[in-house]
N, C-alpha and C positions, 0 to 999 in steps of 0.2 A: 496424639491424645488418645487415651485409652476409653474402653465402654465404662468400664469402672470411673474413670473420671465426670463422664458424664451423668453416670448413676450418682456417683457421689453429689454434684452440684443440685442436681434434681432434688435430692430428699432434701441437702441443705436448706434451698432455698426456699422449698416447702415447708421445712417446718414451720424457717422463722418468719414466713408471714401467714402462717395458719397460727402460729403463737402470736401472735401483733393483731390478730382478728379475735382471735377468740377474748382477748385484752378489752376490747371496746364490747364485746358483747358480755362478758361477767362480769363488768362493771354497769352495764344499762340495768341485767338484771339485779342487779343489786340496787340499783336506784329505784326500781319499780317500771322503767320502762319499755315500751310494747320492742317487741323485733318479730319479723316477721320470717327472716328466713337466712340461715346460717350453712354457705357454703364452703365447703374444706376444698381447694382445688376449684379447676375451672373446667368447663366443657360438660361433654354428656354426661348425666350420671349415672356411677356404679350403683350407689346403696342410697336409698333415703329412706327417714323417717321421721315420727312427727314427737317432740316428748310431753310433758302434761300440759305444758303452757300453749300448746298449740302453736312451736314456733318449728317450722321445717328443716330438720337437717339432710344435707345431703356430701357424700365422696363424689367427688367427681375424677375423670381421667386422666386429666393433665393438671401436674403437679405443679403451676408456674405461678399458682397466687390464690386467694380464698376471699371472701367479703363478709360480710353480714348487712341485711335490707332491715333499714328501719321503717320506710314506707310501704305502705301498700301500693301493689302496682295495679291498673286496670288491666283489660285483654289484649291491650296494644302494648303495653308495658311501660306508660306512662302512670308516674304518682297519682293517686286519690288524696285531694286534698282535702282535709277533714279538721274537727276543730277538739275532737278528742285527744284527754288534759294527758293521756297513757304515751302521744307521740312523743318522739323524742325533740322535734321539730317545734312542740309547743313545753317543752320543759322549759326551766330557768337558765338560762344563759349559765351557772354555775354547772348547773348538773351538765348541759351540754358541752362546757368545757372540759368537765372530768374525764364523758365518754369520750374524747379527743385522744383528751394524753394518754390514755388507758394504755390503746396499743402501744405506741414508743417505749411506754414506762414495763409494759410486758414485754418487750425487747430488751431493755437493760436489765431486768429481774433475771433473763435466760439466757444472758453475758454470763452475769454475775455468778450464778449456777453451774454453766457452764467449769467457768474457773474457780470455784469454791471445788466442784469433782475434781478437777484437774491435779488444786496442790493435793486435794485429801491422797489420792491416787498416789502421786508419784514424789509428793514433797513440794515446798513453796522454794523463792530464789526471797532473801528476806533483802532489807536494807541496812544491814550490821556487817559491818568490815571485818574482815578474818586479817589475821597478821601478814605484814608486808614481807615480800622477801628481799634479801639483803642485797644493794644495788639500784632498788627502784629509788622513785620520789618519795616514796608516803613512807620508808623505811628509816629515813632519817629526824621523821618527824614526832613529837610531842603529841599521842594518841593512846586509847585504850583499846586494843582491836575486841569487839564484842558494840562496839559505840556505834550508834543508828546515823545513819547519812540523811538531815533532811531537806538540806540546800545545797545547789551544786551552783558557783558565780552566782550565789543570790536569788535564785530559782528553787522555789519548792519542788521538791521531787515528793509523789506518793508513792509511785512504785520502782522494778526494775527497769521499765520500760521509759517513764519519767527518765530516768538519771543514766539510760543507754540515751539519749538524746543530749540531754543537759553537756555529758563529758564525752561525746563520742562524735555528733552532728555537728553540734551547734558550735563547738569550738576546732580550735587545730589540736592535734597534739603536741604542737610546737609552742602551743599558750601556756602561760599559769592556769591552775585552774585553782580555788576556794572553795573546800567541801565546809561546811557546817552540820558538825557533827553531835547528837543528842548522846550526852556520855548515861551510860546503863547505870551508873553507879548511884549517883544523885538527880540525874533529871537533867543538869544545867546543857546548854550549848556553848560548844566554844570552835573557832576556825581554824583550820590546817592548812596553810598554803602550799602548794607544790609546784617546785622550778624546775622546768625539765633541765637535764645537761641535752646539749644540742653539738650533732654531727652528722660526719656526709657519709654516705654509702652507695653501694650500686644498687640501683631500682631492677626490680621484676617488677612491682606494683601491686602487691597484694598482702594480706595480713592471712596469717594461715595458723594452720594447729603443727606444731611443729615437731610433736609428739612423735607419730611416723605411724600412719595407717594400716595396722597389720593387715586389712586386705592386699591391698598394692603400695604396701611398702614408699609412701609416698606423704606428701604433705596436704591436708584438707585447705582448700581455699576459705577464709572466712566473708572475705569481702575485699571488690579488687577495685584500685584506684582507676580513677578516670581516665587521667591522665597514662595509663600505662598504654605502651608501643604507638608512642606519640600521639593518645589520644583515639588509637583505636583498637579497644581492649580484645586479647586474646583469650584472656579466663574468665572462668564466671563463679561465682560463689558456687557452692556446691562441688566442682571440679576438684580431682586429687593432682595434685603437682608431681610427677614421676622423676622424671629430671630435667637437668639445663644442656645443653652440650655435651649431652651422653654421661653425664654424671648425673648420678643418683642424689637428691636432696635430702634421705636419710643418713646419706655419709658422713661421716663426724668433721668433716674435713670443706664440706663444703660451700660451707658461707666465704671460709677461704680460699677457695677454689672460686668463687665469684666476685670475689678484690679484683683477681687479675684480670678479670674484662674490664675494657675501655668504654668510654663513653660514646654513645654512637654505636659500640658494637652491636651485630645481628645476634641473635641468641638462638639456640632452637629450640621449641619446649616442648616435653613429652607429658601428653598429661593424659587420664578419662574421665570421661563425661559421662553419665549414666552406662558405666559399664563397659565401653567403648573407648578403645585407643586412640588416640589424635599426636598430631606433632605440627607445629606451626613456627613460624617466625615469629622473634618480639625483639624492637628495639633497644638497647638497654640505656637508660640514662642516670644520671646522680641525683639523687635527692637528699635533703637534709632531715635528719631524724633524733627523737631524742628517747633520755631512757624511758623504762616502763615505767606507770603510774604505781604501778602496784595494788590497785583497789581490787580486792576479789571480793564478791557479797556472799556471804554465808548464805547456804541454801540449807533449809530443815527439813526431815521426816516429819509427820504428822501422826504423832505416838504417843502424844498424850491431851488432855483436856486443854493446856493453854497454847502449845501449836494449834489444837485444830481452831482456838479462838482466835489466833496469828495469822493463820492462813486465809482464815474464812474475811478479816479485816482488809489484806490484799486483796482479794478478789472483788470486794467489794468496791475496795480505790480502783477500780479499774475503769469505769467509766468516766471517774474524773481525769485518770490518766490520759486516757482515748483523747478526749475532749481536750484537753489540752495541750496535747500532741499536734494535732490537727490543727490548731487554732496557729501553732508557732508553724507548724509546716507550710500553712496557709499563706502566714506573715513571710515567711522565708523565698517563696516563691514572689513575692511583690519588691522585695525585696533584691532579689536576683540569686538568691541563694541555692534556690533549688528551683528544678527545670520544671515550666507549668507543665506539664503531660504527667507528672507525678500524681498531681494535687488530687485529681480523680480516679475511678475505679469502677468502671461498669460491668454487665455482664462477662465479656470476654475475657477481659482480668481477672476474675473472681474465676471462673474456669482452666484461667495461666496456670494461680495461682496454687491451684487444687489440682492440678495436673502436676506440678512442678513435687507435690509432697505425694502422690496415689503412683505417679509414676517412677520414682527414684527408685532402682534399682538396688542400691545401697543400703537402701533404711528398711530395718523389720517391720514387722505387720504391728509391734506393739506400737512402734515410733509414729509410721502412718495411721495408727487411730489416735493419737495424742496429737500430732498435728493437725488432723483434720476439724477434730473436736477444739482446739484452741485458733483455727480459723473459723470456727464456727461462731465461735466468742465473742470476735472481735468484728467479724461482720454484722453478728446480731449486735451489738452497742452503734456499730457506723450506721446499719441502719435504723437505729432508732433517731438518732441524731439526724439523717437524713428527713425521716420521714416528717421532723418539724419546720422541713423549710418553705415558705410559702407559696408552693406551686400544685396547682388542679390535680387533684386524683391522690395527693398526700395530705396528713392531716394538719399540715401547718398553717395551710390556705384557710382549713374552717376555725380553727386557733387564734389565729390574726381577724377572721371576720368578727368571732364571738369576746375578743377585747377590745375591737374599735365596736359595737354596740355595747360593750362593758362601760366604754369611757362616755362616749354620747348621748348612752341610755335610751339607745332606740332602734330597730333594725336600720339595717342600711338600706337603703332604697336599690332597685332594683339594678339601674345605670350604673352606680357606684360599684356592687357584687360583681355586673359584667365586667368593668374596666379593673378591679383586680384580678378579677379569671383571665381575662387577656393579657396581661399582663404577666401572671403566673406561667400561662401556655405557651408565653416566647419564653420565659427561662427554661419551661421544662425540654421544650425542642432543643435550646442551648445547650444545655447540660446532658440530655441523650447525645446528641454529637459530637462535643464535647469530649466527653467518657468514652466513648466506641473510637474518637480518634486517639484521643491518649493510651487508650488499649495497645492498639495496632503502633503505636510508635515505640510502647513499649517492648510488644515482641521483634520488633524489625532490631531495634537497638541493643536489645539483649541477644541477639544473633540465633 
């Protein structure tokens, strides 16, 4: 892990809860109510000052979080309780609801933004099907390629990331799948079914670009099976495949040169890894496979007035997307589908994560700021959605208290507040352990 990666996470994560604070605090002001004091950062501070409202800003040194004080504190730094109509603590349960969600929703605002720069920058990935090529599934089918994808098996898709789920997770490739397709022409919907043909081949276990990577003359790993070298994978996404048993995989010859392995046989594979040469042993077994789908999603520039309103529409479904992602990943893992040590992502991950795009040797400096800013995106929308679950020191906890007094119509007594903060306080402990242990299983695991 580089300096740079830790630089990188540092500002990341400064920003987006210095954006999540400032969210509850220009919304107070906008309601009219008092704050007292707005810290960007934690620890000693660099700069402070005060502006006309007489509310204290201050920079502070460490970049790991920010607040905003609605109460005034005494010299011990205990509340002054007061009965002035200005606090926020004596507003309308409406208004204190608003200041709540402020931040969260200032979190999905700087998602959104985020990825609204992003297609303007470099173009969007749309959800309109470009023509199949000849061989696949969707090539023999009854379609208009230009026609918008909006169901995949009966699942709403909003974006690409919806419908990289729908037909890439959630099913086999050895399934049917049912796209419902919005034709450009008139508006209507109508459904394409697609039948794989299905057969057997020798296993490497991995989906790759098979292009042939003019740097090392080699195949990019897209994403590699589980199950490949019986279950204990020798590649990783990102790795370039060089060759199998001294044969090069750019050879025109050599998918047919890996018929003649048997099943069981040892393989040897030449592959790198950031840079870095490796050769390892891999199992080989048969697996059954079928043809391509053939879906490719038209991706646009952003060149005229109604892309930029096309793009700006995706980026926007992007939080629904998130959210919905999550919700089935969530069911998947209860389900047994997917391993619980996925479901979460704490600090350590989010530094994996940022590490795995600041450190790739492979990828330009343009590529590394496009991914870091579209990790940026997506952890500001997770954290927003985070920050409304009900546990002490997030805003979901005052959320849930301000509509159980919504519905009662009266504060909650005192006992009642404790025993949902205690309550809160074991999930939070939960879920920091949690998160730091799925971290660490995911780096052990990812080798």
């Amino acid at each position: 892990m580089s300096v740079w990666t830790i630089i990188v996470v540092i500002l990341m994560l400064g920003l987006l809860v210095t954006i999540h604070e400032l969210g509850h605090y220009w919304t107070a002001t906008l309601l009219k109510i008092k704050a007292f004091e707005v810290s960007i950062f934690v620890g000693p501070k660099l700069i402070k000052w005060k502006n006309k409202k007489g509310v204290d800003f201050s920079i502070r040194c460490i970049p790991f979080g920010a607040y905003v004080l609605f109460t005034q504190l005494d010299d011990n730094g205990n509340p002054v309780e007061s009965d002035d109509p200005g606090l926020l603590v004596n507003q309308p349960r409406f208004k204190r609801l608003l200041v709540s969600l402020a931040g969260p929703f200032m979190n999905i605002i700087l998602g959104v933004l985020i990825f609204a720069a992003l297609n303007c920058a470099t173009g969007f990935t749309s959800l309109d099907i470009a023509k199949a090529p000849e061989g696949t599934q969707l090539y023999s089918q009854a379609y208009d390629p230009g026609d918008t994808i909006t169901h995949v098996n009966g699942n709403r898709v909003f974006t690409q990331l919806d419908y990289y789920y729908e037909s890439e997770l959630a099913v086999s490739s050895l399934d049917k799948l049912t796209l419902t397709l919005k034709s450009k022409a008139d508006g209507s919907e109508y459904n394409v079914i697609l039948t794989p043909e299905i057969g057997e081949r020798p296993m490497i276990g991995v989906t790759a670009d098979v292009s042939c990577n003019n740097k090392y003359k080699a195949w990019e790993i897209i994403s590699v099976d589980e199950n490949q070298n019986g279950g204990n994978p020798v590649l990783k996404a990102g790795d370039y495949l060089v060759s199998v048993d001294g044969k090069a995989t750019c050879d025109e010859d050599f998918n047919a040169f890996l018929a003649t392995r048997n099943e069981g046989d040892t393989m040897k594979l030449e592959y790198v890894r950031n840079g870095e040469t490796f050769t390892a042993d891999c199992i080989k077994t048969m697996i059954k496979y079928s043809n391509p789908r053939g879906i490719y999603l038209v991706a646009y520039p952003v060149i005229s007035v109604d892309t930029f309103f096309r793009s700006a529409g995706y980026a926007a479904k992007m939080p629904i997307t998130v959210a919905n992602v999550s919700v089935k990943s969530i069911r998947d893992v209860f389900v047994g589908k997917e391993k619980v040590y996925n479901m979460v992502s704490g600090p350590v991950g989010v530094t994996t994560a940022v590490s795995d795009v600041v450190d790739d040797v492979d990828d330009s400096i343009e590529e590394k700021v496009y991914s870091v800013f579209m990790l940026c995106g997506y952890i500001s929308i997770g954290l927003a959605f985070t920050n409304l679950m009900p546990i002490p020191g997030l805003d979901g906890v005052q959320i849930v208290l301000i509509i159980a007094e919504m519905v009662i119509g009266r504060h909650l007594s005192k006992k009642t507040e404790n025993f949902i903060n205690a309550i809160g306080f074991v999930l939070l402990i939960a879920l920091v352990i949690f998160a730091l242990a799925s971290d660490v299983i995911r780096i052990f695991i990812g080798g």
